[in-house]
N, C-alpha and C positions, 0 to 999 in steps of 0.2 A: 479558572478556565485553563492556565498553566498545564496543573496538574492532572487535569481532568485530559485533555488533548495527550498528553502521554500517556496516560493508563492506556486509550484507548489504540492509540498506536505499540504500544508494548504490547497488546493483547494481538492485535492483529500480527505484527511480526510473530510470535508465537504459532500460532497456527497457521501462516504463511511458509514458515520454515519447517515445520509436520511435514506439510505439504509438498513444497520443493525438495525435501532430501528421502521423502518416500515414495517418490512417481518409478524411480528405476528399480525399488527391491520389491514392489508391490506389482506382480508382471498378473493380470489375468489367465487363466488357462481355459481355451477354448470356449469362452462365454460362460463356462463353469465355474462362479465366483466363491464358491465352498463358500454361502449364506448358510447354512444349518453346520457348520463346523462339523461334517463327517469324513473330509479327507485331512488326515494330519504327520506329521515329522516326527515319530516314536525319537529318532534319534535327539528333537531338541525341543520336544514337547511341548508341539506351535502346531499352529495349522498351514495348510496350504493357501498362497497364496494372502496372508495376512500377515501385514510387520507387529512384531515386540521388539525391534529392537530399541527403543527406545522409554524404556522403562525406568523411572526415577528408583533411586538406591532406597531399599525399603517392600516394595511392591513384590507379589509373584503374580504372572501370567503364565498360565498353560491350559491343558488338555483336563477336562475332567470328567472320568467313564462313568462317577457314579451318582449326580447330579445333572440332571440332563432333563431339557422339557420334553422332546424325545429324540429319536436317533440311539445314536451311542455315544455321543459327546456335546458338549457343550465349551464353551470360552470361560474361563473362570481366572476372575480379578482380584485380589486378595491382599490386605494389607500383613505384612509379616512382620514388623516392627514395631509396635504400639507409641515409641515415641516420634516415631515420623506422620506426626499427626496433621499436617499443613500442606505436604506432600502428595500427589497424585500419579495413578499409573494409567494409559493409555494403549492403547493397539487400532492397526489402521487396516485400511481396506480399500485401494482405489482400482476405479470403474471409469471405463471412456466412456463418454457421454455421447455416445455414436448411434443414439436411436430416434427416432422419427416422436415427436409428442409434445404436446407444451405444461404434463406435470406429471411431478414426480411425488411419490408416496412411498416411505420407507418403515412398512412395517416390522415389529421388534418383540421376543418375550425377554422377560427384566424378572431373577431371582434375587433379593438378597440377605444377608445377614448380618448385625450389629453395625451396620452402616452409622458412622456418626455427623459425618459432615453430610456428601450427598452424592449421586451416581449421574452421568449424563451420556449424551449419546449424540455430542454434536454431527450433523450432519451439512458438509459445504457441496458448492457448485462452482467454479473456479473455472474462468475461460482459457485460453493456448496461450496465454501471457502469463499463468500461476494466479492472477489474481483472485478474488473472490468475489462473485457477482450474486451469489445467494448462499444464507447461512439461517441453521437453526438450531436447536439443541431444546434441552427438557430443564432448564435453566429455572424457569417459571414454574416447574410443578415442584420444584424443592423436594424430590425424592431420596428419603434416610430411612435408614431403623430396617427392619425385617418381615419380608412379606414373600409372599411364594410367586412362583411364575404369574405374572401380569401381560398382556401384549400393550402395546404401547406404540403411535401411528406421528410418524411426523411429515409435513407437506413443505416444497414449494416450487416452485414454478421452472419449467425448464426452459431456458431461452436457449436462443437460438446460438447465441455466442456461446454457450456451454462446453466444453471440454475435457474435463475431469468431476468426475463424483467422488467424493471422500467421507467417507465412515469411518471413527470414532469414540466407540463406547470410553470412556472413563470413571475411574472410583476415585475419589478424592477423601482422603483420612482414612482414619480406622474400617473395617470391617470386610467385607466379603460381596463379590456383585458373580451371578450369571449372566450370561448371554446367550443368547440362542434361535432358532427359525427365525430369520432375518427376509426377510421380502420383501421384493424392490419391485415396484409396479408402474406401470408407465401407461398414462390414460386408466389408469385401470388394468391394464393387460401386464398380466407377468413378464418382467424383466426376460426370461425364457424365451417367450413369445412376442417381444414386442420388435416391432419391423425398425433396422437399422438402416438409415441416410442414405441415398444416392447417392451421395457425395464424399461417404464417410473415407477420407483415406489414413489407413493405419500407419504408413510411415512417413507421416506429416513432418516435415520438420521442426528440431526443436526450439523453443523459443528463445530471441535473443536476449541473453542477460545483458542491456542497458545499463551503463555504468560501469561495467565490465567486459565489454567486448575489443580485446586485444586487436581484432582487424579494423574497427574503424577508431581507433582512439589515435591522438597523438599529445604531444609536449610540446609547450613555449614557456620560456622564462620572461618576466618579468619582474620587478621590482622589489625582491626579496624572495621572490616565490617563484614557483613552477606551476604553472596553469595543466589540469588536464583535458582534454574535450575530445568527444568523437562526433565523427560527420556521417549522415546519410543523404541518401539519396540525388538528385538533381535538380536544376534548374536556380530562382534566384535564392537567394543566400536567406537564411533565418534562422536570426541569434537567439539560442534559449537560457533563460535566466531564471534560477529557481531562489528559491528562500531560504529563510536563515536557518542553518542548520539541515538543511537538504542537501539533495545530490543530486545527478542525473538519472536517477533511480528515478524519479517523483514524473517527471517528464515521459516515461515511456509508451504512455498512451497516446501522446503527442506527437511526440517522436514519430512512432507508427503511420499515423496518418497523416502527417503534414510531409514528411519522404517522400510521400506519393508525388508531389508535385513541386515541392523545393527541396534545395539544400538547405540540410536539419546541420548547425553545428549545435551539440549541446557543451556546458560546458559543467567544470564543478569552481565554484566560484573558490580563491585560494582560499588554505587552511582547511576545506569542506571537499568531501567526498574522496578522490585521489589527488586534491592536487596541496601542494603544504606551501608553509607561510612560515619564513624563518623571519620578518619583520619583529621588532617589538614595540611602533607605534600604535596607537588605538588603531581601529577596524575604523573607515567611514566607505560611504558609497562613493565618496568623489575617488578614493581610491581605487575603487571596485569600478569603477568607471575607466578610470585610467589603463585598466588591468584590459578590460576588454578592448581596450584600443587598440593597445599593443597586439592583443590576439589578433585582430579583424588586420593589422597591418604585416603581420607574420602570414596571413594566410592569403595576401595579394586581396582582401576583399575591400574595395571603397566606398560602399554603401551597400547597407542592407537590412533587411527587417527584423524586428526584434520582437519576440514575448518576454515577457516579465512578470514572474507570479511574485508578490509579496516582497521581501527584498529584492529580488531581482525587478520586479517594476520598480520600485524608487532608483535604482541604478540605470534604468530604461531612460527615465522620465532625466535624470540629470545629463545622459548622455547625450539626449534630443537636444540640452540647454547650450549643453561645453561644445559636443562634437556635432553640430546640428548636422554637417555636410556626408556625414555616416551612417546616415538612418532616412532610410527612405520610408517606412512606415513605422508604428510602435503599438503596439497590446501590451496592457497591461493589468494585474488582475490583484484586487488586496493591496495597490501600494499606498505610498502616503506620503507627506510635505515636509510635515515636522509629528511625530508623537504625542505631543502635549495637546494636539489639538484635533490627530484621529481616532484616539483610541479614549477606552475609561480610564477613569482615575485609579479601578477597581482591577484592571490589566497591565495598568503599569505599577499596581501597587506586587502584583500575583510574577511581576517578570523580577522587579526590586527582591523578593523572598527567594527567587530560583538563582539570583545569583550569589545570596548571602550564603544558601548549602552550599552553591557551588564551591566559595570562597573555603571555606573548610577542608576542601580535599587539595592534596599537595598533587595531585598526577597533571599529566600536561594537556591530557583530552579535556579533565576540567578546567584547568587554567585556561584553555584556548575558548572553551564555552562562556566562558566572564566575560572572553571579547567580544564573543557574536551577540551576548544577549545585553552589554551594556549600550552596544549599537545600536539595540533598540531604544534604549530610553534615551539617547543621545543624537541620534539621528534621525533623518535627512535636515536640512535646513532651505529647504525651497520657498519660494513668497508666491503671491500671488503676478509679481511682475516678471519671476524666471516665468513662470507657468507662459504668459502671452508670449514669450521671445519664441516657441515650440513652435517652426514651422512648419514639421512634418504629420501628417494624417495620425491619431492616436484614438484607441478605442481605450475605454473606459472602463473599465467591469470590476466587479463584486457580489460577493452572498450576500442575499436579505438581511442573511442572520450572518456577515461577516463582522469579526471584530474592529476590523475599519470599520467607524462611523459612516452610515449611510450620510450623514450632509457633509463630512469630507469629502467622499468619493466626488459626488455630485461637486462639491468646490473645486477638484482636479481636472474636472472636466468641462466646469462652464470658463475656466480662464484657460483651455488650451484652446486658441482660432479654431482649430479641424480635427475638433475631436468628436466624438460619439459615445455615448455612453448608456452601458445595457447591466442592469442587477439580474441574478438570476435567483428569482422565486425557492426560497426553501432553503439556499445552499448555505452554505459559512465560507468563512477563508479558506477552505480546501477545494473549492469550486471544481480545478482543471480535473480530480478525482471522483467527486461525488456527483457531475453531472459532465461526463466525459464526453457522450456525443454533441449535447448541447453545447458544450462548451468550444468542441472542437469547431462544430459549423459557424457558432457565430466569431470565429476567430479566420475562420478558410474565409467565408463571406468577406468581412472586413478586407482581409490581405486582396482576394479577387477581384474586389471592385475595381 
């Protein structure tokens, strides 16, 4: 499960980062997105309008006048190294998502030659905060080997949070791929022709990189460490607490919408994200607890409300215990009491294996990750009798399919007096992400009542 949860975050980082370092070189020109690759840079033998620059060592991308489905040029991917066989080249394309529709259709013609691995053309949909709200690519048709111009149609849905469109042809190993008549449909209606937003404004501002936003961050020292955390918006106070191995990064959708009406401090819990940990005791929450006291007491706040996804809930739930007169409400989402008794035998066997590689490497990033992941198999230590001392209002939550034990969850919540407790259908431990609005309402609801 370990393993699995990182590939899959490794892969999204990946083409999150495409994405984010391509929005400023990839400028549109006049609604004219050069789809048929006929306006091109003779000087660096690119097209207009579409990035190469980032192309793996190995690869050629450029212009080719004499392969072409028609026009006078085409995009042409080619492997030039034969031992850079695992290796992949890419080139992108983004599109503001500033037209009136609810689907999109990107049609494609696909040339290529001694292809060995296989050619793809992923295509995302990415809201004003960079994420990715729709994704798909040609994954499933496992296209290799040598075949002549084909067209090739891929669909999905345009919502309404939409933002950025991004195209993506890729070759991955040995051989040779065209590209070419690229068509971008909306309802049906050429891209061309398709009617753009009432609303649409082009100099939107940019989105806030959370976690990194030098105007709302500040510094507290505590207990070996320096805490970092930034605040928005106004009204009553609410502490965000993210999980192991997170940052305030993870929060940003939250962040967002809970500003609207409180004060968001988020923070990065020390050693994690910006803030560092020169301690060399074990990692527990009661210290993480501590940690946040001191912040809430640096910042004149005497009670306030708290989220807690996953570590940061079990830090929630302990603070309710230690600091009860600090916490006027608590959410919490994925925490847990003790380990041995939320999770499988089969996740704390997959956490035991990640810290044994860890173990192996001398650098400090890993060495500090033994900490964070030995916490897991070592901590919290709550009973059922801390659970009753909780005087303050606590919601309850979890995926269906979270690796918290659904009759955990459920035991965290039948022994707090004034808690409530809501699974959410379908999700895993990543809830506050995979089902963002839902998540966010039944957490605003909670706080409102």
């Amino acid at each position: 499960m370990l393993r699995s949860l990182l590939t899959a975050v490794f892969a999204c980082y990946q083409f999150t980062s495409f994405c984010q370092t391509s929005t400023d070189s990839l400028k549109p020109v006049k609604d004219e997105y050069n789809l048929g690759f006929e306006k091109i840079i003779s000087a660096s033998n690119s097209f207009v309008g579409w990035n190469t620059g980032i192309t793996k060592s190995g690869f050629k991308i450029g212009v080719d006048s004499v392969e072409k489905h028609s026009g006078k040029y085409s995009l042409a991917i080619e492997n030039i190294d034969q031992n850079v066989a695992s290796n992949y080249a890419l080139t992108g394309m983004f599109i503001p998502a500033k037209y009136e529709g609810s689907k999109l259709e990107v049609k494609f013609y696909l040339k290529m030659e001694n292809v060995k691995d296989h050619v793809d053309f992923p295509f995302r949909i990415d809201d004003e905060d960079n994420d990715k709200i729709e994704f798909t690519n040609l994954l499933a048709k496992k296209i290799y080997g040598t075949q002549d111009w084909k067209q090739y149609t891929l669909k999905l849905p345009l919502q309404k949070e939409a933002s950025k469109i991004y195209l993506f042809p890729l070759l991955y190993g040995p051989g040779k791929m065209w590209v070419d008549d690229i068509q971008i449909l909306i309802d049906g209606v050429d891209i061309s022709q398709a009617k753009i937003k009432a609303d649409y404004n082009p100099n939107a501002p940019q989105a806030i990189n959370y976690g990194s936003n030098a105007t709302a961050s500040g510094r507290v020292k505590v207990k070996d460490a320096e805490l970092y955390y930034e605040t928005y918006g106004k009204g009553e106070p609410l502490l965000l607490l993210h999980g192991n191995s997170q940052s305030i990064t993870v929060f940003k959708k939250q962040i967002k919408a809970f500003s609207k009406s409180y004060k968001v401090i988020a923070v990065d819990t020390r050693g994690q994200g910006k803030s560092t940990d020169s301690s060399t005791q074990p990692l527990s929450y009661d210290l993480y607890a501590e940690d946040m006291k001191t912040l809430l007491d640096s910042l004149h706040i005497v009670k306030t409300n708290i989220l807690g996804w996953s570590d940061g809930g079990n830090t929630g739930l302990i603070m309710a215990v230690k600091y009860p007169k600090y916490i006027k409400k608590l959410a919490v989402t994925g925490a847990c009491t003790n380990p041995n008794d939320a999770v499988s035998t089969s996740t704390l066997e997959e956490v035991s294996k990640a810290i044994k590689s860890l173990e192996t490497k001398s650098d400090e990033k890993s060495k500090y990750q033994v900490k964070l992941f030995t916490m897991l198999l070592t901590e919290p230590h709550l009973t059922a009798l801390d659970l009753k001392k909780i005087k303050a209002p606590v919601l309850v939550m979890a995926g269906e399919k979270d690796m918290i034990l659904e009759k955990h969850t459920k035991f965290i919540a039948a022994n707090i007096p004034k808690s409530q407790l809501f699974i959410f259908k379908g999700a895993s431990h990543y809830v506050p992400v995979e089902k963002v609005s839902e998540f966010n309402t039944e957490v605003l609801t909670f706080l409102n009542q």
